[in-house]
C-alpha positions in Angstrom: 25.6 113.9 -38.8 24.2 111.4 -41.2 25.7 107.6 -40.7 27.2 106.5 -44.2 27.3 102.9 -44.7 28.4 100.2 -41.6 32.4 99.6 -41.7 34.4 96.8 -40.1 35.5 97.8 -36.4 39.0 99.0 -36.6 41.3 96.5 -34.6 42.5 97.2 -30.9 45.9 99.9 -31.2 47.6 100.9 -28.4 46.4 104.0 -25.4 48.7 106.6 -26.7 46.7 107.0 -29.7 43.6 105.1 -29.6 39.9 106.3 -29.3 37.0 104.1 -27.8 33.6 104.9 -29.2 30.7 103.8 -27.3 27.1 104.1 -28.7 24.4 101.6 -28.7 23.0 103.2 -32.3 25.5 100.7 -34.5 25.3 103.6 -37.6 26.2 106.5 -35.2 29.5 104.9 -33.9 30.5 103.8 -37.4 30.6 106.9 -38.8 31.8 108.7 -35.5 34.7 106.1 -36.2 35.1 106.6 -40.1 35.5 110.3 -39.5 38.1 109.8 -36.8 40.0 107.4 -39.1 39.6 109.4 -41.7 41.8 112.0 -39.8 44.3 109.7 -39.1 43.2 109.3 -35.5 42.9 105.0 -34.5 39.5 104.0 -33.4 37.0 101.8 -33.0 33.7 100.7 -31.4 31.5 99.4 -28.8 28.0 99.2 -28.3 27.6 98.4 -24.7 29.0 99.4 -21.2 30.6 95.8 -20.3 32.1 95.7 -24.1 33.2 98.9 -23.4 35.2 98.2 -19.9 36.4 94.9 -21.4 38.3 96.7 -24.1 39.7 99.5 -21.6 41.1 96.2 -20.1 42.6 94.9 -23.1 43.5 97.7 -25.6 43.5 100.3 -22.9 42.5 103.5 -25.1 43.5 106.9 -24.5 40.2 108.6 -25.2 36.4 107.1 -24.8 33.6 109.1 -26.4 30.6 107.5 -24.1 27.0 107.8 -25.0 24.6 108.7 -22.4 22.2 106.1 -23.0 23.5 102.3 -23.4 21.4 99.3 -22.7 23.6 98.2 -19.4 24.5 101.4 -18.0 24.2 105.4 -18.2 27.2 107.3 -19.7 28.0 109.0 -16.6 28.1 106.2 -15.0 30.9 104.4 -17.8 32.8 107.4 -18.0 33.3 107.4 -13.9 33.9 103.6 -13.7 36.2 104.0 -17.1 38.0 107.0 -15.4 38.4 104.8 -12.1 40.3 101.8 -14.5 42.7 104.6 -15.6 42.9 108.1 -14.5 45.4 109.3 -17.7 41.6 108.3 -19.5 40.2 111.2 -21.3 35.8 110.7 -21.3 34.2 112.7 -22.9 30.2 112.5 -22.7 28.0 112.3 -26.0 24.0 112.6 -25.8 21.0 114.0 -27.6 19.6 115.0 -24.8 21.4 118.2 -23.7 20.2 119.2 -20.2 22.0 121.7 -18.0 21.9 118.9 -15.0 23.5 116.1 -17.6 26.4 119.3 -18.6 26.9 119.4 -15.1 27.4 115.9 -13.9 29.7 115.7 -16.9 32.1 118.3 -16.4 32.1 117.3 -12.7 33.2 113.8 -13.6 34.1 113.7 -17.0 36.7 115.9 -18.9 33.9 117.2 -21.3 30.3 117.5 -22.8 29.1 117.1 -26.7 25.7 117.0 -28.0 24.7 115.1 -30.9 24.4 115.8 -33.6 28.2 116.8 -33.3 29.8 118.5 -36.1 32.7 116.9 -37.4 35.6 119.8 -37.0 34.0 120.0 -32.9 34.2 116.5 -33.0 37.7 116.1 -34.1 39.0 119.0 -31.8 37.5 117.8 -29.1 39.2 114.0 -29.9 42.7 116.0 -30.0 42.2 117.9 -27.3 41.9 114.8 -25.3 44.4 112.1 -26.9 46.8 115.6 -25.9 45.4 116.0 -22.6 45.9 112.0 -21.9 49.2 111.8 -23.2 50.4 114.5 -21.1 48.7 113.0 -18.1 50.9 109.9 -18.9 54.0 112.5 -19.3 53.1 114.0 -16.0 53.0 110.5 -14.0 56.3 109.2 -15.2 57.5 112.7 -14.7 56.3 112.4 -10.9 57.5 108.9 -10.7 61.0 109.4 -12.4 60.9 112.2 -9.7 59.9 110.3 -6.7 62.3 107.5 -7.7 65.2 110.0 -8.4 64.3 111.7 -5.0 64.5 108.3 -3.2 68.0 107.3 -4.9 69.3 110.9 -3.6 68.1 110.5 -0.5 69.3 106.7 -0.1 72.6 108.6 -1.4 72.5 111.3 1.0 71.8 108.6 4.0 75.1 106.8 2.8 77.4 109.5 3.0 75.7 110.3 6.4 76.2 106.3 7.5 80.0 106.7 6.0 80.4 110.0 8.3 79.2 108.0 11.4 81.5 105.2 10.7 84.2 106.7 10.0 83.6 109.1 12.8 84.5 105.8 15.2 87.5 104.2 13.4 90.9 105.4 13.3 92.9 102.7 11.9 93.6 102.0 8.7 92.0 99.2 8.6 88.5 100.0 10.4 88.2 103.1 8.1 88.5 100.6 4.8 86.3 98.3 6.4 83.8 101.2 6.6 84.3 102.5 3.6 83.6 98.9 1.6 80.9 98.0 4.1 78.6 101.2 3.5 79.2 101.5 -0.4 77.7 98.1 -0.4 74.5 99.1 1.2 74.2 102.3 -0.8 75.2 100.8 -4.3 73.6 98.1 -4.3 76.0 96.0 -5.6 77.1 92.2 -5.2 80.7 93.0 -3.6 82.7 96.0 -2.3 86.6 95.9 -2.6 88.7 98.7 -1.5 92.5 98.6 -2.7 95.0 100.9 -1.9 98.7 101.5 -3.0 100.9 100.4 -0.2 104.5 99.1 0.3 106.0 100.6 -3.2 103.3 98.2 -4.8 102.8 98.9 -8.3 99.0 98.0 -8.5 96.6 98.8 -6.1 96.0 95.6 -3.5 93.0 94.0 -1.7 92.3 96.1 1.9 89.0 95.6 2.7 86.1 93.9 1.3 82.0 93.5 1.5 79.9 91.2 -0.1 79.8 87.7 -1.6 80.8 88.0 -5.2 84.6 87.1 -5.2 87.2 89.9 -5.8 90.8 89.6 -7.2 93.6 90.1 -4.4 95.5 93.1 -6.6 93.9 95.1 -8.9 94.3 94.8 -12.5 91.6 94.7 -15.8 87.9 94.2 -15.4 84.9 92.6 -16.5 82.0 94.4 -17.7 80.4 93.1 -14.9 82.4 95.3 -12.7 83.0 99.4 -11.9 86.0 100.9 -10.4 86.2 104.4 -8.9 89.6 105.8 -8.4 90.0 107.8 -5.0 92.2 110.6 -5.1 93.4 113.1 -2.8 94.7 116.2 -4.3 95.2 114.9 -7.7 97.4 111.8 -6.2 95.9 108.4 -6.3 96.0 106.4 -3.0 93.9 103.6 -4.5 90.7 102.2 -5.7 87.1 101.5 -5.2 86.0 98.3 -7.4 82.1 97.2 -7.2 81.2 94.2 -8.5 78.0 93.5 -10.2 74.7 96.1 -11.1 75.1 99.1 -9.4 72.1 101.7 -8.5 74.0 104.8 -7.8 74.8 107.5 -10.2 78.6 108.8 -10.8 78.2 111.7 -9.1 77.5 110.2 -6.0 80.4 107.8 -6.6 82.2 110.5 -7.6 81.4 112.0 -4.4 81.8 109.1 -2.1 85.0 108.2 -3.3 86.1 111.7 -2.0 85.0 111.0 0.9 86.5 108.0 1.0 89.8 108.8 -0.3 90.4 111.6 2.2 89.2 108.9 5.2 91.8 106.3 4.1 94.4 109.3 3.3 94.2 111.0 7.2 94.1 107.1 8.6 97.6 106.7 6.8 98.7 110.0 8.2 98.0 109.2 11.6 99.4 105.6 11.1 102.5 106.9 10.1 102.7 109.7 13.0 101.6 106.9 15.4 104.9 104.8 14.3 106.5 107.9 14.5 105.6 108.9 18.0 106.3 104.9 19.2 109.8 105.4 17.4 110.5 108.8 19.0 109.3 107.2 22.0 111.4 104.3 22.3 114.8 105.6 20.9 114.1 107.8 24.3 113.8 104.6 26.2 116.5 103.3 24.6 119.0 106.8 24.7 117.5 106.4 28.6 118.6 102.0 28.8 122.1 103.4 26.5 123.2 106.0 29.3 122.1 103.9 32.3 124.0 100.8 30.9 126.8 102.4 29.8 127.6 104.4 32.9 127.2 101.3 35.4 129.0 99.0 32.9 132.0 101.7 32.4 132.1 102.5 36.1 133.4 99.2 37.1 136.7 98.6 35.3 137.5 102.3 35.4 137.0 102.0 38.9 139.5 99.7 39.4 141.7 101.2 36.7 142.0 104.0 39.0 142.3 102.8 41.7 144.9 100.3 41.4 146.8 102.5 39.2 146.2 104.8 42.0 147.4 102.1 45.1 150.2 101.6 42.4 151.4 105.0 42.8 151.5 104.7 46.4 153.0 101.8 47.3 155.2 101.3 44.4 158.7 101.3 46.7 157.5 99.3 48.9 155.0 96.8 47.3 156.9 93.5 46.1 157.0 92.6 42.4 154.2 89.7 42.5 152.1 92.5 44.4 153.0 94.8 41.5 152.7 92.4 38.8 149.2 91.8 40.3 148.0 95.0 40.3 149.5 95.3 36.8 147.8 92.4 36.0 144.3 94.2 37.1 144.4 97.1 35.4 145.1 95.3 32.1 142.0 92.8 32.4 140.0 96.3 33.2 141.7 97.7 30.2 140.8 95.2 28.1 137.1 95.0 29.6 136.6 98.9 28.5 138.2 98.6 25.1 135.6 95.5 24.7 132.3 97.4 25.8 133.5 100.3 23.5 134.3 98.3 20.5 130.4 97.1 21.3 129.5 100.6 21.1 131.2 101.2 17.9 129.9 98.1 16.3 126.2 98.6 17.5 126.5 102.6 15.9 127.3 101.1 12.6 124.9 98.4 12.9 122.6 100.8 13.6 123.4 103.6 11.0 124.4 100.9 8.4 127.6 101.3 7.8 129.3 98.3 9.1 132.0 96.9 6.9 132.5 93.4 5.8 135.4 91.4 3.5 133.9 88.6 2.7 136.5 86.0 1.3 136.2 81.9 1.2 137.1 80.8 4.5 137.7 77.4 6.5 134.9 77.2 8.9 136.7 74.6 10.5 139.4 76.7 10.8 137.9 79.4 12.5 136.2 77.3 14.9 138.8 76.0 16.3 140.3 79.5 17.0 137.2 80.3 19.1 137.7 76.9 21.0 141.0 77.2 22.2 140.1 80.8 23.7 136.9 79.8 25.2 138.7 77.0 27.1 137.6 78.5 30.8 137.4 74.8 32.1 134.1 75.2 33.2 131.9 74.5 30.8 133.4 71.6 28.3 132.9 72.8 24.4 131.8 69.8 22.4 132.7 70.6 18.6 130.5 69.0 15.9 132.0 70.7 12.4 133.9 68.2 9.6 137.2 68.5 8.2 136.0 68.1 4.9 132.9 71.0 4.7 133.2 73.4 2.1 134.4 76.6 2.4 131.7 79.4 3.3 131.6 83.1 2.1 132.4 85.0 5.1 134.4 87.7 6.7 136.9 85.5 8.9 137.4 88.0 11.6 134.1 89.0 11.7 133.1 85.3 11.4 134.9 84.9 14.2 133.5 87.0 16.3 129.9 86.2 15.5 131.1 82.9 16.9 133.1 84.0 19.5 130.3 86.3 21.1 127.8 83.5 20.6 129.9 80.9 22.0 130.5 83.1 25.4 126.7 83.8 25.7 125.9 79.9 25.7 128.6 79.8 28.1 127.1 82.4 30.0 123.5 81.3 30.4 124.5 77.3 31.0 124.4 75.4 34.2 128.0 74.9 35.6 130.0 72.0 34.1 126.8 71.8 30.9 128.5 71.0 27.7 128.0 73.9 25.2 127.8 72.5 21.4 129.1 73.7 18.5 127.7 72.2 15.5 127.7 72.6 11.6 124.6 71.8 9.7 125.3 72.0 5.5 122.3 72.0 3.1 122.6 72.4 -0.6 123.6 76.6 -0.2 125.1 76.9 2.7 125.5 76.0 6.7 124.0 76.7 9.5 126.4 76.3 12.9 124.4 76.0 15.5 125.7 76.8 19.4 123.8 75.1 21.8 123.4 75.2 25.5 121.4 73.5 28.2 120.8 76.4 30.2 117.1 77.2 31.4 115.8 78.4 27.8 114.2 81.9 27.1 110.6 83.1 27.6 108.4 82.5 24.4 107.3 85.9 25.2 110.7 87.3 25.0 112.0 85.1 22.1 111.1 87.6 19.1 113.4 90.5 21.3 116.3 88.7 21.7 118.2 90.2 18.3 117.5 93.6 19.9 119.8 96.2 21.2 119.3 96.3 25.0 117.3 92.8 25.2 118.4 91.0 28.2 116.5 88.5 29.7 118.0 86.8 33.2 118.3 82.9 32.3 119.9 82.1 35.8 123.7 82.6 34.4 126.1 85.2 35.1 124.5 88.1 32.5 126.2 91.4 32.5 127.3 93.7 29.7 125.4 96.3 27.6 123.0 93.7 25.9 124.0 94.7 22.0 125.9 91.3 21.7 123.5 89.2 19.8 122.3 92.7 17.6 126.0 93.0 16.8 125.8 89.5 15.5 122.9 89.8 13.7 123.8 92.9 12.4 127.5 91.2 11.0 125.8 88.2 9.9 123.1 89.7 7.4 126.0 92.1 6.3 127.8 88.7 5.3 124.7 87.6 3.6 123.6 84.9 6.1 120.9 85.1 8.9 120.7 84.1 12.6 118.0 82.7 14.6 117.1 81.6 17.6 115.4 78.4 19.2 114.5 77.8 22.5 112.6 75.6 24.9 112.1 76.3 28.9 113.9 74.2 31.0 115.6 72.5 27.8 117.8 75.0 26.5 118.4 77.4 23.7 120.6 77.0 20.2 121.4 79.8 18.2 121.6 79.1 14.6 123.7 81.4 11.8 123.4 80.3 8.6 125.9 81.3 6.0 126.2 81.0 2.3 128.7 78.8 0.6 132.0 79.7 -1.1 131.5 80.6 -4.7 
């Protein structure tokens, strides 16, 4: 291989397609590089191993033809320290001094063995064989490391759904199972936040359950930023709600895909056993109250009939010989008895309808005033002085005015009831721009804070130290006639201070 005249070293190019040439003899690597340019391969030139390592550093070639001798080094030992900088390297040993021991060493080492002078077809198939054996090298280590990488991310994948199972394996409620659910797909995403939203209460987007995370998250779900993902979970081709993660996420959609599954079916059977749970605690108490119902009724019932038979029955007996005020009084008797029973069962009928909602109101415009005073005059027992607070000139309110009356009436009688003998009970009307609120208050001994939220209930009977009997559906009667006259009741109450009962009704017009 003669050398043909010195050429300017080709500049630095980039390992995928570059050959180094290292030869000492300044005329052999110029033309070993004018051939390879000539076939439209990139190379150039060194003369020395410390040139030669200082370019692997810099232009990082893909194939080094190393001489065997060079002033600072042998080419074996180059090519090993060259294939130590990079192992995708292809060296390829070049001497004129072919010896089985030199072969040897170089195949051992080195990916290859020419002797000089080397023809240039060998020379060139050699070069191509090695820029292709270096460039698949490369292809196989990004392979291995897109493998290993996509292996990891599975794995981290796999170990998510197994940290979901765990957690969800301990949570029952609702609310524990979205917490779990938002918590791991944090971890395993990756991402800056974790929202779970479902579709609750006849809502028409999905709302804000449970959240993970410090990026902020919108309280009900609506359009998002490019900064954000959202993963619908469905159950059975019905959608219960949403998964949103907020900023870059390192999980692929089939795992969310996957996980959402998972996650939807979680939040689905935690629902399910909600709504069971209500169910069983509704089942349970409608028993307690069937139980409370037939225990009341019979010992409230038992009483007046009681004595209706009876002194019907003493009646009977003595009637020719009893006088007229002895049979006037047991006349008398059996009328207040009477009237006790038709009472307690026109509380029966009103609580069923309260209950089944069909209770039926008239509302007109009606005199407050008016109304009040009618439940004064027949709560006049003398013992307990009713102080009446309402003006003459109030407005009209929208109520029913017999059912007003006996919202009033029954509230008026429980103050009574529940105060200390000779206590003033209070009736007194509070207008505001929409309505009033008459308030009946009593400065009996008050109502337990504990028992406060109860007292509307049917059954709720709490012993405040005054005479209490009946079946205990009083006040849910009243609340029950007030909301169906478009108002609403409450209650107040301190210990030792009292209680005031407050209906608030809308005005006339």
């Amino acid at each position: 291989m003669t050398a043909p005249a010195t050429t300017e070293q080709a500049p630095a190019r980039s390992r995928t397609d570059s050959v180094l040439v290292v030869d000492d003899d300044e005329a052999m690597r110029d033309t070993v590089v004018e051939i390879l340019d000539g076939a439209g391969i990139a190379a150039e030139g060194v003369g020395s191993a410390a040139d030669a390592q200082e370019r692997q550093r810099t232009a990082r070639p893909a194939v080094a033809l190393v001489d065997q001798r060079l002033p600072d080094a042998s080419g074996l030992e180059l090519g090993t320290a060259l294939k130590r900088g990079d192992d995708d390297m292809t060296v390829v040993l070049v001497t004129g001094y072919a010896s089985l021991e030199n072969a040897i060493a170089a195949v051992g080492e080195l990916d290859g063995f020419l002797t000089k002078p080397v023809p240039p077809p060998e020379l060139l198939r050699v070069v191509s064989a090695g820029l292709e054996r270096a460039r698949l090298r490369r292809e196989n280590r990004m392979l291995v490391a897109e493998l290993e990488s996509s292996v990891a991310a599975r794995t981290t994948e796999l170990s998510g759904l197994v940290r979901l199972a765990e957690a969800l394996a301990a949570a029952t409620e609702l609310q524990d199972v979205a917490d779990a659910c938002a918590r791991v797909a944090l971890e395993v995403t990756g991402a800056d936040a974790a929202g779970v939203y479902l579709l609750e209460d006849g809502a028409l987007a999905p709302r804000l359950r449970a959240r993970a995370g410090t990026a902020p998250l919108p309280q009900e779900l609506g359009p998002t930023d490019a900064e954000s993902r959202i993963v619908t979970l469905t159950v059975g081709g019905l959608q219960i709600g949403s998964l949103l993660l907020r900023g870059a996420v390192g999980a692929q959609p089939m795992f969310l895909s996957t996980y959402a599954v998972a996650t939807a079916v979680a939040l689905q059977n935690a629902q399910r056993l909600s709504v069971e749970r209500d169910a069983v605690e509704r089942l349970s108490e409608l028993s307690r109250m069937k139980s409370t119902l037939l225990a009341t009724v019979s010992h409230e019932l038992r009483t007046p009939l009681t004595t209706v038979v009876g002194f019907a029955d003493l009646l009977g007996q003595q009637f020719d010989t009893a006088s007229q005020e002895e049979q006037r009084e047991m006349i008398d008797l059996i009328i207040d008895q009477g009237h006790q029973l038709r009472v307690l069962i026109e509380d029966l009928v009103d609580a069923s309808r309260v209950e089944f909602g069909t209770l039926h109101v008239e509302c007109i415009d009606v005199d407050a005033r008016d109304v009040i005073d009618r439940v004064a005059r027949g709560a006049a027992d003398g013992s307990h002085p009713l102080e009446v607070r309402v003006s003459n000139e109030m407005r009209p309110v929208r109520a029913d005015a017999r059912r007003f009356q006996q919202v009033m009436t029954n509230l008026v009688a429980n103050a009574m009831t529940h105060s200390p003998p000779d206590s003033p009970v209070v009736v007194e009307a509070r207008p505001d721009d929409a309505g009033v609120t008459f308030a009946v208050i009593d400065r009996g001994k008050g109502i337990d804070p504990a028992f406060l939220p109860q007292i509307f209930e049917p059954f709720a009977q709490q012993e405040r130290g005054g005479r209490g009997t009946g079946l205990g559906l009083g006040l849910y009667i009243v609340r029950g006639l007030v909301e169906a006259m478009g108002g609403r009741i409450e209650a107040r109450s301190k210990l030792g201070e009292g209680t005031e009962l407050c209906t608030w009704l809308p005005y006339a017009g």
